[in-house]
N, C-alpha and C positions, 0 to 999 in steps of 0.2 A: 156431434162434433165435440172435441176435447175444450178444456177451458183453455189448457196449450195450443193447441190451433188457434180458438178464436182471437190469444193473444199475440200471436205473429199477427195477425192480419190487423187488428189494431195497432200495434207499434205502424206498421206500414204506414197505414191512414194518419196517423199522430204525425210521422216523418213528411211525407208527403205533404200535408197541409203545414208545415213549417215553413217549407221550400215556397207555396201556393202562397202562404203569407205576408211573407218576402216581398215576392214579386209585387202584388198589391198593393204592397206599403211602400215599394217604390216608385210605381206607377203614378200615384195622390203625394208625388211631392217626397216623401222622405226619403231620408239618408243616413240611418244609423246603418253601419254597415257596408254603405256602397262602396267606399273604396276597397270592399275585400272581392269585387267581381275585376275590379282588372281599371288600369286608366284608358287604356284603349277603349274597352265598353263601354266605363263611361261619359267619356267625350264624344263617342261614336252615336248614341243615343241621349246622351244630352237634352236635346230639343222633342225627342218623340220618345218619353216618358210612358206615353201613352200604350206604346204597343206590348206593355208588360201587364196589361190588363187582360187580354186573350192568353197571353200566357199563363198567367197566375189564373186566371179560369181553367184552364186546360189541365193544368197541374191540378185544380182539386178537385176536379171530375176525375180526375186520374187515382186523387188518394183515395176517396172518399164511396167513388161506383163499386171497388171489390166488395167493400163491406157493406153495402148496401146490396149487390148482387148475392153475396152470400146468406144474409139473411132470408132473402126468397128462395134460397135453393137453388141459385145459376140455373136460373130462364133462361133456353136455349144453350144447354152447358155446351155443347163442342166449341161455339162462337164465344162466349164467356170468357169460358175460363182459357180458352186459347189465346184471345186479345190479352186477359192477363197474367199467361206465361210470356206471351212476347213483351209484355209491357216489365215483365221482371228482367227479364234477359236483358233490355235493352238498358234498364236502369242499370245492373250488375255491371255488365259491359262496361256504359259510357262514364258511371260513378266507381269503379274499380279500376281503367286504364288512366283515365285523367287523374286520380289520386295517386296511382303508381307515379306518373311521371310529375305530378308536380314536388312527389317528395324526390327524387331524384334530380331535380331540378336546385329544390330547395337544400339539398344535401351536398351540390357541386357534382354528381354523377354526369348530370345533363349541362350544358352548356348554351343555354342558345344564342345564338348570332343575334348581337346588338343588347347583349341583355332582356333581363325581367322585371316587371312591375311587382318587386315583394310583397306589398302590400296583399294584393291581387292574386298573386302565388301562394301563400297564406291562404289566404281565404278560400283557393281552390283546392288545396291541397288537405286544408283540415277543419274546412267545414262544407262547403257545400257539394264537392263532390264524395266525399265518404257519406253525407247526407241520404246524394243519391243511391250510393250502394247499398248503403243500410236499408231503407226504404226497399230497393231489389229483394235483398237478401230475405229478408222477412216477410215480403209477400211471396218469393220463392218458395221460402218454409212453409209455408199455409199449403200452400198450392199441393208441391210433395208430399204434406202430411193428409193432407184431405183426397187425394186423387182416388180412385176408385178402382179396386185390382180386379182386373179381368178373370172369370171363372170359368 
């Protein structure tokens, strides 16, 4: 593998464990940042703090398994690397339609009923969901550069 490839798939893992970070650091109390997930979330979750710890677990199994799979060579590649094509698609997805609309939001395109939590629109809009796209995008890129062309 390229030292280009391997550094798609690093960025990925770097992204990824930012977002896992987060979560964590919210979980244990802290708040720099928390007003950019939204006042709804966080009043809604308020009191269970807590359940951001399976999350931010989850995210960095998430960043952290490709690159670890890739060094062994994607044991079991169809299952592998299929869970992280769909794990790219779905970051691309849900980090590329949520950024779309929060700058259309944040632009006056979008309007929504009753209003928005700017703060939180912000925060969605230009960091943690372009986060996730990036993080997509870049393990997408590994993925397409490394794939194996049928002969």
């Amino acid at each position: 593998m390229t030292g280009r490839a391997r550094g798609w798939l690093v960025l990925a893992a770097l992204v990824g464990t930012v977002h896992a970070i987060f979560s964590l650091y919210w979980a244990i109390g802290g708040d720099w940042l928390l007003e950019t997930l939204g006042e709804r979330i966080v009043t809604t979750f308020a009191d269970m703090r807590w359940v951001l710890v399976p999350v931010g677990l989850v995210k960095l199994v998430a960043a952290l398994a490709p690159l670890g799979l890739d060094r062994r060579g994607w044991p079991l590649r169809p299952l592998t690397r299929g869970l992280a094509w769909l794990g790219a698609a779905v970051l691309v997805v849900w980090g590329g339609l949520n950024t779309l609309v929060g700058q259309l939001v944040l632009a006056g395109a979008i309007q929504p009923d009753g209003g928005y939590d700017r703060p939180g629109m912000i925060g969605h809009a230009w960091l943690w969901d372009p986060l996730f796209l990036l993080w997509g995008l870049a393990l997408l890129v590994h993925l397409v550069v490394t794939r194996r062309r049928r002969g």
